[in-house]
C-alpha positions in Angstrom: -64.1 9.8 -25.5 -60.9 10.4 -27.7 -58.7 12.3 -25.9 -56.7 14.9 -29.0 -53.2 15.7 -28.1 -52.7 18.8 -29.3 -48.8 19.6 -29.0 -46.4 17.8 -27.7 -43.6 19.3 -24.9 -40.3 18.8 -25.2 -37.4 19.7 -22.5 -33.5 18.8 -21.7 -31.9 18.4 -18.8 -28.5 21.0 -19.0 -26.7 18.4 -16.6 -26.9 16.4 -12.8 -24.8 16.1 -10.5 -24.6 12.6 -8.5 -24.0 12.0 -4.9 -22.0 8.7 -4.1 -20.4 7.3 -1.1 -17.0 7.8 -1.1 -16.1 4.8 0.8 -17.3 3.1 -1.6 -15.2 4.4 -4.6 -13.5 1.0 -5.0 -16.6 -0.5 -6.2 -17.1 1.6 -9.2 -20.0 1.4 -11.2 -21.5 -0.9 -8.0 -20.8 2.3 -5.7 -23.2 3.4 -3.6 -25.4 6.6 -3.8 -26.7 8.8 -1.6 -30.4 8.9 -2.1 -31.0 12.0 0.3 -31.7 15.5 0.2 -28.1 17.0 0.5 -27.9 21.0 1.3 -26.6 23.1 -1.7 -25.2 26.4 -1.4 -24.0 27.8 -4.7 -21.1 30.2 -4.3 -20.5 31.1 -8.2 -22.3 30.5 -11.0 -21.1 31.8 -14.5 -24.9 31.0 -16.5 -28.0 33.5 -16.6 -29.1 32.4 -13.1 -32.8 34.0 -14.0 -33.0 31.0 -16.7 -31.5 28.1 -14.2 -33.6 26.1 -12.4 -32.5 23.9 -9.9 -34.4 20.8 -8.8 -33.1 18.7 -5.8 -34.0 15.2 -5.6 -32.7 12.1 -3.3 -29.5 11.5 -4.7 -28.9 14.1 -7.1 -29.8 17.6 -8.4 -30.7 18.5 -11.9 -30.2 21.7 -13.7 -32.8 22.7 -15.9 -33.4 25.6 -18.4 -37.4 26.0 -19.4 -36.8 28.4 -21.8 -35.0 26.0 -23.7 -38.3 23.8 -24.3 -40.3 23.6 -27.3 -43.5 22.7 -28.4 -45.1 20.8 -31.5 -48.0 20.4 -32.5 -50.0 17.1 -33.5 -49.6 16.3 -37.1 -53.2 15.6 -38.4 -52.7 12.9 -39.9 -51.1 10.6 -36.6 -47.8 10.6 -37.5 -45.0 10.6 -35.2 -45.8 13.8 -33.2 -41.6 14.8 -33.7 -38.8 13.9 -35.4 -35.6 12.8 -34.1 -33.8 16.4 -35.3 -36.5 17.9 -33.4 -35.9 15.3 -30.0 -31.8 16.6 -30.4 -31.0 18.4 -27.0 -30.0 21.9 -28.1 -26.0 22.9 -28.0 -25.6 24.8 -24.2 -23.0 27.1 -23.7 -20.8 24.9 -20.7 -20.9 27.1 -17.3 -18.9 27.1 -14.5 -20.2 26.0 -10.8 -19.0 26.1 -7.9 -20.8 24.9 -4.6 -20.8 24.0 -0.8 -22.3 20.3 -0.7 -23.7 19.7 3.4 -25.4 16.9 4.3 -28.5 18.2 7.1 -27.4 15.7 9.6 -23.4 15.7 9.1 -23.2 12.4 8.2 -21.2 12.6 5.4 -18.0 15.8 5.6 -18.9 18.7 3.6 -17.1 19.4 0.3 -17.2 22.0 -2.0 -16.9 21.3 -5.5 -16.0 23.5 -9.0 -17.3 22.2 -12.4 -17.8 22.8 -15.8 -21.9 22.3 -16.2 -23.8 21.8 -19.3 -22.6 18.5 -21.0 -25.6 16.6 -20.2 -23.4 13.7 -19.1 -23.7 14.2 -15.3 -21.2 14.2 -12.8 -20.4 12.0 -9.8 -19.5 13.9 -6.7 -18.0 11.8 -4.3 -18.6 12.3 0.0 -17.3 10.4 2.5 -18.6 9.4 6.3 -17.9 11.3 8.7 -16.3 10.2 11.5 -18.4 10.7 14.1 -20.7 8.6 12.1 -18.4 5.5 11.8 -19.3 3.1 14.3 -16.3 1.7 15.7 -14.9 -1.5 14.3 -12.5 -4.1 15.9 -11.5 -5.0 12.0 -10.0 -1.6 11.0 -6.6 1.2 11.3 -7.3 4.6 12.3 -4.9 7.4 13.6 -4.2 11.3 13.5 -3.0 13.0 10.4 0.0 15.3 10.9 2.1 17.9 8.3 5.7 17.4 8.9 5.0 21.6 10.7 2.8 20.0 13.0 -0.5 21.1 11.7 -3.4 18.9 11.1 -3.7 17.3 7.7 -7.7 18.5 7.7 -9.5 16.4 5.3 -7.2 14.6 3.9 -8.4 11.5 1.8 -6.5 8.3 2.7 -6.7 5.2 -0.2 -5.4 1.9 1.5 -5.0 -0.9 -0.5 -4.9 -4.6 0.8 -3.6 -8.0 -1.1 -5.3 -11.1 0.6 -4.2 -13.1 -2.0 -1.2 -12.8 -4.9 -2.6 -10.9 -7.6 -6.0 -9.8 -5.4 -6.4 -7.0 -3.6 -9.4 -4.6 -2.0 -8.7 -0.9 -1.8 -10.6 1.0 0.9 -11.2 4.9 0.8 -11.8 7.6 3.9 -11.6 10.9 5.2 -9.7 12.8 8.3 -12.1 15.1 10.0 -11.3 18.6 10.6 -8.4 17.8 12.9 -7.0 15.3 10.4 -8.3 12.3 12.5 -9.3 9.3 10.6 -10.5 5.7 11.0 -11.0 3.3 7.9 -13.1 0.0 8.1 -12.0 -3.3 6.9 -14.9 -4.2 5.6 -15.3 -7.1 3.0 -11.9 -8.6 3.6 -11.5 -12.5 2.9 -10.0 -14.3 6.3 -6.6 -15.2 6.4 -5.3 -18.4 4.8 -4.0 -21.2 7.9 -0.5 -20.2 7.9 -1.4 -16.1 7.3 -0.6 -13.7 10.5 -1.1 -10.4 7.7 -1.8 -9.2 4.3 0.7 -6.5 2.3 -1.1 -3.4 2.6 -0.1 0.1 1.1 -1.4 3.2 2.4 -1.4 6.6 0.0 -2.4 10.0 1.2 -3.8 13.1 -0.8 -4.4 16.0 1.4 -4.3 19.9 1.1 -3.2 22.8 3.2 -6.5 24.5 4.2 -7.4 26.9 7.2 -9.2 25.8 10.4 -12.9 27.0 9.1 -12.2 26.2 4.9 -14.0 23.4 3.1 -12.4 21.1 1.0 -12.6 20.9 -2.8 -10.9 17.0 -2.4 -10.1 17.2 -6.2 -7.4 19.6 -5.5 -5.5 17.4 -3.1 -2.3 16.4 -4.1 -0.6 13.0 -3.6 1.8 14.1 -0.2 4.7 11.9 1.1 4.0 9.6 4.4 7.2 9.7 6.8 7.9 6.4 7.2 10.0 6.9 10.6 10.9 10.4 12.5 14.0 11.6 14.4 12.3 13.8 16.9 15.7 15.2 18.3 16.7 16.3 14.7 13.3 16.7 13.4 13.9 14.8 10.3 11.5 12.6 8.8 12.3 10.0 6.6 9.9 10.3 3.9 8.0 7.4 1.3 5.2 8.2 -1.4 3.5 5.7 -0.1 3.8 3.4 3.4 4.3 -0.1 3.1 2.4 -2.3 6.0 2.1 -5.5 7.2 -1.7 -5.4 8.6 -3.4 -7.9 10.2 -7.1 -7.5 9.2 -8.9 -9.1 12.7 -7.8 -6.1 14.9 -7.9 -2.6 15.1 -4.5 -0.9 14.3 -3.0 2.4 14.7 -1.2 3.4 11.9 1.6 6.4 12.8 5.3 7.5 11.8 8.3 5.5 13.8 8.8 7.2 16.8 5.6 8.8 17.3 2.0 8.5 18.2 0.9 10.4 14.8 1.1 9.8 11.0 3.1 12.7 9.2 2.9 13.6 6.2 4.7 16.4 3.6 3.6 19.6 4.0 5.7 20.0 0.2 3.9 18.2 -2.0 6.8 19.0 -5.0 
């Protein structure tokens, strides 16, 4: 039996969005996805919502507009069913989103996120583990995240970057929790050279002032100064844009401001 195709169906995709692992943001295009369901909840939306679907699948979702499709029908005599002008995705009006990404089980911290949508190209939205999720490692620095007010630095995103060798270095990515505790895994660090008692390390910190209940958009933190030492009877802080360390990779280190059990950071971020 021949089987007659009788038009052929044609639809775009108006764009994706991606879900990767945060701590894994080092590793570029080797990072490593998310392939679960995350929770969506869209809090503005510029497009004709009636004509926007949205598809969730492991990993990503996909907005999609059906009335955009087309149909062609067969060309008698079996020749290419379309053209390549007729395969070109339409031109789309770009819309703004803006979202509340969950993961069902916590696993990763909740982010919202604000994008222009309609490209095509995809975008990678970034999520980091949650801490309570972390299982605790003897190889790794952790702390609690201060402004130089005294208010926790909630969600801040920490980017530690470690030399083992001149000219080589690993760069490891986290996120405080709520109450601007963090904890960040040395994982995939070469052992020290005979000789070696640490590596160079420098730590950087991008963080926001949010309220107790708000969720972060991390692409609005700003790069914030790291007090390098404190005078708690003056309550000055000596402030660096970044914090120098000398870290020794086979134990678990606390990382914190001279003078104190916490890491501070500038509440000013001019």
């Amino acid at each position: 039996m021949t089987v007659k195709v009788l038009e052929t169906q044609l639809s775009h995709i108006i764009d994706a969005l991606h879900w990767l692992d945060g701590s894994t943001r080092h590793m570029e295009s080797k990072a490593q996805p998310i392939n679960e369901l995350l929770d969506v909840e869209i809090t503005h939306i510029t497009a004709e919502t009636g004509r926007l679907k949205m598809i969730r699948k492991p990993g990503t979702i996909v907005f999609h507009r059906p009335d955009l499709g087309r149909s062609f029908p067969t060309h008698p005599d079996d020749s290419p069913i379309t053209t390549e002008a007729q395969r070109k995705r339409p031109e789309i009006a770009p819309f703004t989103l803006k979202a509340v990404i969950r993961h069902p089980q916590a696993r990763y911290n909740p982010r919202q996120v604000n994008l222009d949508i309609g490209s095509g190209k995809g975008h990678s939205v970034w999520l980091y583990p949650a801490l309570h999720h972390l299982a605790t490692s003897h190889r790794a620095v952790f702390g609690s995240l201060r402004f130089d007010d005294q208010s926790p630095a909630r969600w801040a995103l920490l980017v530690l970057d470690v030399e083992y060798a001149p000219g080589k270095s690993v760069t490891f990515h986290a996120q405080a929790d709520a109450n601007g505790d963090f904890e960040l895994p040395l994982q995939g660090l070469p052992p020290m050279a005979k000789g070696v008692d640490h590596f160079k390390a420098t730590l950087a910190i991008n963080a926001g002032m949010l309220d107790e209940t708000e969720i972060p958009d991390p692409d609005n933190f700003t790069l914030r100064d790291i007090a390098k030492s404190r005078d708690a009877e003056k309550g000055e802080y000596d402030f660096e844009d970044e914090l120098e360390l000398a870290l020794n990779p086979n134990q678990r280190t606390r990382l914190s401001t001279a003078g104190s059990a916490l890491l501070f950071i500038k509440q000013d971020d001019d």
